[in-house]
C-alpha distance (Angstrom), angle and dihedral (degrees) to the residues before:
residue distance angle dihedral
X1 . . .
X2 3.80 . .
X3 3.62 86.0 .
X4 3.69 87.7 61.9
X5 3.51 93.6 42.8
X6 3.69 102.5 46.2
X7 4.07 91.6 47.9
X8 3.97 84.0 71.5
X9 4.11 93.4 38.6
X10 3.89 94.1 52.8
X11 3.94 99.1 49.2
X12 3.99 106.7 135.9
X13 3.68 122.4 -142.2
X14 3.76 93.4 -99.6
X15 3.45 88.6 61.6
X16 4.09 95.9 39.8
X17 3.94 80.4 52.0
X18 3.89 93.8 52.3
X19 3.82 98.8 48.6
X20 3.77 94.6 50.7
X21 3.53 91.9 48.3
X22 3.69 84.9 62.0
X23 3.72 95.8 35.6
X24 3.45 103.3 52.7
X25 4.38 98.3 29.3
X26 3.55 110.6 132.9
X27 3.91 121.4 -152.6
X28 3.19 122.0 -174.5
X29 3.89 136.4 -157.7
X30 3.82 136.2 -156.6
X31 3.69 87.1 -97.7
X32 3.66 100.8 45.6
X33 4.26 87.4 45.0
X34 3.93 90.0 53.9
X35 4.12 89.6 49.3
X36 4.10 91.2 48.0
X37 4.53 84.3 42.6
X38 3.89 87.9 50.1
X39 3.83 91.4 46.1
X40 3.91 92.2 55.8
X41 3.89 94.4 42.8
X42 3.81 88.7 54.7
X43 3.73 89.1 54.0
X44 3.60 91.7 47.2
X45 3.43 106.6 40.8
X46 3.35 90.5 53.5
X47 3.39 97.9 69.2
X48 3.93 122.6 120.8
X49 3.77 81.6 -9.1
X50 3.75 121.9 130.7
X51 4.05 102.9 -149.2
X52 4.68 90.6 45.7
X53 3.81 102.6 -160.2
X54 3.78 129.7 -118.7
X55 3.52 139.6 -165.2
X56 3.79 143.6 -168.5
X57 3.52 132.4 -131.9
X58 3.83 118.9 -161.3
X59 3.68 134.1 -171.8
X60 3.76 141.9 140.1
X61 4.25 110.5 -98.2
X62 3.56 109.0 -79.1
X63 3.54 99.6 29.1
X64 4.05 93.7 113.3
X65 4.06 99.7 -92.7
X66 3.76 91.1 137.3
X67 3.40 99.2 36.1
X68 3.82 83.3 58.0
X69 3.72 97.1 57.9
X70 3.89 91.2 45.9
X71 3.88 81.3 56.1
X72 4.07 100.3 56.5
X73 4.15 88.4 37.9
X74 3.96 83.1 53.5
X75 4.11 86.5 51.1
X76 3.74 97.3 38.7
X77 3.73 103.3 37.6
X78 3.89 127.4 -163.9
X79 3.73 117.0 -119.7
X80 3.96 131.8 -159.4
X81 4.24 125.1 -135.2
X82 3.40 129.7 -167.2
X83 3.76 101.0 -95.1
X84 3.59 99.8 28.2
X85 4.10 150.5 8.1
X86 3.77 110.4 -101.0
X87 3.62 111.3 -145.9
X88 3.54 109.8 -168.6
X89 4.30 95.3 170.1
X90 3.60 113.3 25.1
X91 3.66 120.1 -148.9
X92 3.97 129.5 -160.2
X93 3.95 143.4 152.9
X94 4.21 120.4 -135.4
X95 3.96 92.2 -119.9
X96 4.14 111.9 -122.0
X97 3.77 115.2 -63.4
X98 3.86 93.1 -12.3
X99 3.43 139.7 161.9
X100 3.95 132.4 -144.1
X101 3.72 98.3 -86.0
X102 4.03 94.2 44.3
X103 3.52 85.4 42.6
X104 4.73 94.9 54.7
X105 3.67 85.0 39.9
X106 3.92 89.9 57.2
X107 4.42 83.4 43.6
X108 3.39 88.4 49.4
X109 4.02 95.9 57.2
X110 3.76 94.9 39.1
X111 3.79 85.5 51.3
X112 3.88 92.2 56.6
X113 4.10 92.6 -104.1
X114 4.56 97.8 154.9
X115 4.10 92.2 174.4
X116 3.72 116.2 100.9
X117 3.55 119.1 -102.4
X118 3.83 99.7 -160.4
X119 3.83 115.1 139.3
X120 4.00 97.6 6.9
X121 3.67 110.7 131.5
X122 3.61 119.9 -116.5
X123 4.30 84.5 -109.9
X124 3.68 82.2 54.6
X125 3.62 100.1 44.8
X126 4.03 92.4 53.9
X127 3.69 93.5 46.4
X128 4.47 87.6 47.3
X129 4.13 77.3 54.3
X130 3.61 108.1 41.1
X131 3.53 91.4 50.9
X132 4.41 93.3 44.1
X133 3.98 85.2 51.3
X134 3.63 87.8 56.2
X135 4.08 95.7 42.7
X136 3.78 81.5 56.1
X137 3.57 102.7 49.7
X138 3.57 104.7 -120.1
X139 3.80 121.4 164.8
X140 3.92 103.4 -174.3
X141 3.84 137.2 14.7
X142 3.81 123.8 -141.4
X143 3.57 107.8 -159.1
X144 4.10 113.9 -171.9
X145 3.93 123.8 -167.0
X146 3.63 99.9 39.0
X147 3.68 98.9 160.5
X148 3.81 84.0 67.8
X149 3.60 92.4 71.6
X150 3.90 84.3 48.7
X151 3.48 116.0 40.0
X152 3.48 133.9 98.7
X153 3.54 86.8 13.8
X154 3.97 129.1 122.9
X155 3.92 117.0 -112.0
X156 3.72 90.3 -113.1
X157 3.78 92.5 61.8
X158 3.64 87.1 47.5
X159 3.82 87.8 73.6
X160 4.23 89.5 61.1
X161 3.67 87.2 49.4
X162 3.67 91.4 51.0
X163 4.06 93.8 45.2
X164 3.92 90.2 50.4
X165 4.14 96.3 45.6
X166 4.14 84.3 47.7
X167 4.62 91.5 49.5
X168 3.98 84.2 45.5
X169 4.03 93.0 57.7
X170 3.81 94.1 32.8
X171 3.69 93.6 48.7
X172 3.74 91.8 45.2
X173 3.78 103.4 35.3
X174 3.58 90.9 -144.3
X175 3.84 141.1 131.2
X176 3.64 111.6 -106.9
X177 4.04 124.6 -171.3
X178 3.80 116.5 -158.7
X179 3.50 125.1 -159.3
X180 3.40 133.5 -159.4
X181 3.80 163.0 113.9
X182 3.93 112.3 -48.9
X183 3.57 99.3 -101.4
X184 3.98 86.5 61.7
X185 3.92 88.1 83.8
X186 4.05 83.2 73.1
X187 4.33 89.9 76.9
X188 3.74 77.4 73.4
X189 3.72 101.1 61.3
X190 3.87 81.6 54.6
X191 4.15 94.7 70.5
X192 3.64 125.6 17.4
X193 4.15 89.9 -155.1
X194 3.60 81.1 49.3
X195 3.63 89.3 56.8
X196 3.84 93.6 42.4
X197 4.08 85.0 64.2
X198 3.55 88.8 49.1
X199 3.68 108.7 54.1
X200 4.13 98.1 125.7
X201 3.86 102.7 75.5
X202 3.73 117.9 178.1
X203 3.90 132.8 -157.4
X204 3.66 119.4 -156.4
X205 4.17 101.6 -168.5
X206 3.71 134.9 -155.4
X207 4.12 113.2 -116.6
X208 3.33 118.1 -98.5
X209 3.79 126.2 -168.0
X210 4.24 110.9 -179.0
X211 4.28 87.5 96.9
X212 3.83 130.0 55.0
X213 3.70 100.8 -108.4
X214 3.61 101.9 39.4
X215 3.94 94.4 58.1
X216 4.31 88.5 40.4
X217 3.75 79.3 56.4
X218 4.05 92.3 46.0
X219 3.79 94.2 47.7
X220 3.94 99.5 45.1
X221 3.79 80.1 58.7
X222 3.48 91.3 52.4
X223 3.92 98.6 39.1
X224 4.01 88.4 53.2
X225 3.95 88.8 46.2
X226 3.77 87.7 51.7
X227 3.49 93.8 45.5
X228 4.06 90.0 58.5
X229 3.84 95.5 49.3
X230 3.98 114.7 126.6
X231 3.99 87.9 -125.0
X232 3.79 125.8 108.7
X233 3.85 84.1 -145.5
X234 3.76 109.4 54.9
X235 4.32 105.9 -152.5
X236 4.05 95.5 -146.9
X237 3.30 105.1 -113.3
X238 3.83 94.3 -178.3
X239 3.66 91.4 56.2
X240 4.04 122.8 104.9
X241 3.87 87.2 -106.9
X242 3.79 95.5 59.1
X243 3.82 114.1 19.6
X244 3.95 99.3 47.5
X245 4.06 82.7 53.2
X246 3.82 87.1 48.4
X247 3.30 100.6 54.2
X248 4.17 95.0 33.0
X249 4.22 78.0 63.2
X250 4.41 98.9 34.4
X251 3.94 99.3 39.8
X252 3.87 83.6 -147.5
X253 3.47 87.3 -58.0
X254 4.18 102.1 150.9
X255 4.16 89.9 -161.1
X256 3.91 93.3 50.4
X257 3.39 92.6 43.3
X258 3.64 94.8 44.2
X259 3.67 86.0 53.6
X260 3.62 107.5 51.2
X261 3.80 86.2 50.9
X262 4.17 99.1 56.0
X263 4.01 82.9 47.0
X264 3.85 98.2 57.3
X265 3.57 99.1 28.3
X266 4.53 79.6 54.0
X267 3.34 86.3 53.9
X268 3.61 105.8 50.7
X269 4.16 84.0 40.9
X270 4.09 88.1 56.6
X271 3.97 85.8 44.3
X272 3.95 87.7 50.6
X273 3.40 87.5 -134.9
X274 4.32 119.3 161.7
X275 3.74 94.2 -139.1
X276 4.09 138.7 49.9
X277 3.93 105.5 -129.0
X278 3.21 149.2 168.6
X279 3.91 107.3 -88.3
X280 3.82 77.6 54.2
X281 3.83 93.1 61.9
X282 4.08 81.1 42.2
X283 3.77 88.7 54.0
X284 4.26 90.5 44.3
X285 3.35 92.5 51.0
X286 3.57 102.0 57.3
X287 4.18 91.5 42.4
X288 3.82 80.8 54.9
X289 3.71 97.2 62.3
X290 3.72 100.5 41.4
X291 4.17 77.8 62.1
X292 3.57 104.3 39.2
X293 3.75 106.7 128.4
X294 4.16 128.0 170.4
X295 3.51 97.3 -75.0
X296 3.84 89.6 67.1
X297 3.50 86.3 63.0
X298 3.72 100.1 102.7
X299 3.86 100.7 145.0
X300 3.94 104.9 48.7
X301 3.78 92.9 -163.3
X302 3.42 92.1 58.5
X303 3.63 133.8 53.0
X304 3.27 119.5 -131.8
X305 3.78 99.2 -144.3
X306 4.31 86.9 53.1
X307 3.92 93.1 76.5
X308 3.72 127.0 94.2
X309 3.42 124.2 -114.9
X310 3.64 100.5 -96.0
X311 3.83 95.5 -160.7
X312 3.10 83.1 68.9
X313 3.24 112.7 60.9
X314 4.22 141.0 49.0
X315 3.02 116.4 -69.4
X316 3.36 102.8 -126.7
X317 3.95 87.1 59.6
X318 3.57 87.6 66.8
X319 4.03 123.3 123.7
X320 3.88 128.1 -173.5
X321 3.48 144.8 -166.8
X322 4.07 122.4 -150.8
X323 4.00 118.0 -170.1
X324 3.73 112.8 -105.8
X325 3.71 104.4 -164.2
X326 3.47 138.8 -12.1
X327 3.82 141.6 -95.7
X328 3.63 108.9 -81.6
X329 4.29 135.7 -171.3
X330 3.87 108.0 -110.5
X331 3.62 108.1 -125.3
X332 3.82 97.8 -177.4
X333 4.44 91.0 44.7
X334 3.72 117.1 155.7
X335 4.01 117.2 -123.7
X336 3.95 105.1 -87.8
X337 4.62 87.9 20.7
X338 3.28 114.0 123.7
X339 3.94 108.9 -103.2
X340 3.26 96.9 -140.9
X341 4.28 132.9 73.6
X342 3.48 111.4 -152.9
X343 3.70 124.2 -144.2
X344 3.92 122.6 -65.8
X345 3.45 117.7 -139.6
X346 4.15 134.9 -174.1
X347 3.16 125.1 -89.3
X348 3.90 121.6 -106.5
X349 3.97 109.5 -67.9
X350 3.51 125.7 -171.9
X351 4.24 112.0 -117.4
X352 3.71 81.2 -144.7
X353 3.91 91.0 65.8
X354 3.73 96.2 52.1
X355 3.95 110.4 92.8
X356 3.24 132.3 -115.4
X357 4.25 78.9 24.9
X358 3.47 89.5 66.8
X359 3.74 99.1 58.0
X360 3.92 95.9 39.1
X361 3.82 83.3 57.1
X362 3.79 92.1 53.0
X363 3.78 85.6 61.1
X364 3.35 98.3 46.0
């Protein structure tokens, strides 16, 4: 046990160094660079204008929402004055099962706001933060976890949700981007000025790998990942050996794979090893599923837990499972049905069925 413990207490700064260059490397794609290009024209062009533009982002959880926001507040930095905190791109979260006055209380904080906001009126509370987002100089809000404003909720009450989202940006005169799960988009069936604001919608998709493009598309991800990694020998992640297992074990899934990476790439920087492979992916794997919890559950007729290790086995053993649409809002629910349709994916396919796979496998 203190073995254990002490291999995490005695990690030099070499090795601190490594492992957040892995943790915290961002790679982008042409996707993901026209998302963060349409965020910044939204802020701009909606400068001195009277009508500020907004957009929406959606994108099942895990599919790198958040990480994108961290990425434009990392390009467009806040800064601090003398008398005050300038706050040039403000950045929020929709607290769990909210509604708008939870949620401009929860602005207000992450804005700096100290006062108390007991017994102000949600018409109050919007007004208190319009008028402290333009005190502290902000020019756009990024809003994540949308849906949580949304879901569980009747379509009726979508219309109030609607109404106060519409006061916040006419009060303000600001760009805001929302982001959230795919269903979110159904707020804008709810207003058609509402939807007016909201013209730019954005799609951030899973990877997918049964067609030509989409796995090109997977493995120059992976090949610029690789190419990043702290090791003097770089394991080829975009190669047949190593992306068809990552993906067999992610189902596109950015977070998951994300994930499995920072744990085997920590343990080969704890082993001080010079190269990222296999046994480390072994090693990831099995740290990942003593810490699985419900937000790994992507697939929900599959558990998670049910699939083998697939770093440990052939290759051409190997099954995967590619989403097929997204989570949607049921229009046409029953009283007491869940509102909500989560995301479909494939069934299992064998890699060995998928061609050209199946012939580089032969020569393997």
């Amino acid at each position: 046990m203190n073995e254990l413990y002490d291999r995490y207490d005695n990690i030099t700064a070499e090795q601190d160094e490594k492992r957040l260059k892995v943790k915290n490397c961002y790679i982008s794609s042409p996707n993901l660079a026209r998302i963060l290009a349409d965020i910044h024209r939204c802020r701009n062009m909606s400068k001195g204008s009277e009508y500020p533009e907004c957009m929406l982002v959606l994108g099942e959880p895990g599919s790198g929402k958040t990480t994108l926001i961290r990425e434009y507040l990392r390009l467009n930095p806040n800064r601090e004055e003398s008398e005050r905190s300038i706050i040039n791109v403000f950045s929020s979260e929709f607290p769990d099962k909210t509604v708008p006055r939870e949620a401009a209380i929860c602005f207000l904080q992450d804005l700096g706001h100290e006062l108390s906001s007991r017994g102000l009126t949600e018409p109050e509370l919007t007004r208190l933060l319009t008028n402290l987002m333009t005190h502290c100089g902000v020019q756009i809000s990024l809003l994540d976890e949308f849906q949580h404003l949304i879901e569980t909720k009747s379509y009726e009450v979508l219309e109030d949700v609607a109404k106060w989202i519409k006061i916040l940006i006419n009060r303000s005169n600001l760009p805001v981007v929302l982001f959230g799960m795919p269903y979110s988009n159904i707020i804008l069936n709810c207003d058609d000025a509402l939807a007016g604001r909201f013209m730019i919608q954005r799609k951030i998709e899973p990877f997918r790998i049964i067609n030509k493009e989409q796995r090109q598309e997977f493995r120059a991800f992976l090949k610029v990942f690789n190419d990043s990694l702290p090791f003097s020998k770089k394991p080829g992640l975009h190669k047949l050996e190593f992306y068809s297992r990552l993906f067999a074990f992610s189902k596109g899934n950015m977070r998951r794979l994300r994930v499995l990476i920072n744990y085997a790439a920590e343990e080969a920087i704890l082993n001080q090893d010079d190269e990222l492979n296999m046994e480390h992916f072994k090693a990831g794997y099995h740290y990942y599923m003593q810490n699985i919890t419900e937000k790994d559950q992507i697939d929900s007729t599959e558990k998670i837990e049910s699939q083998p290790n697939p770093f440990d086995v052939p290759v051409e053993e190997l099954e995967f499972k590619q989403m097929e649409s997204a989570s949607y809002w049921k229009m046409d629910a029953r009283k007491g049905e869940p509102r909500i349709a989560q995301a479909k994916y494939t069934r299992a396919v064998p890699l060995r069925s998928i061609e050209p796979l199946r012939s580089l496998l032969k020569r393997r």
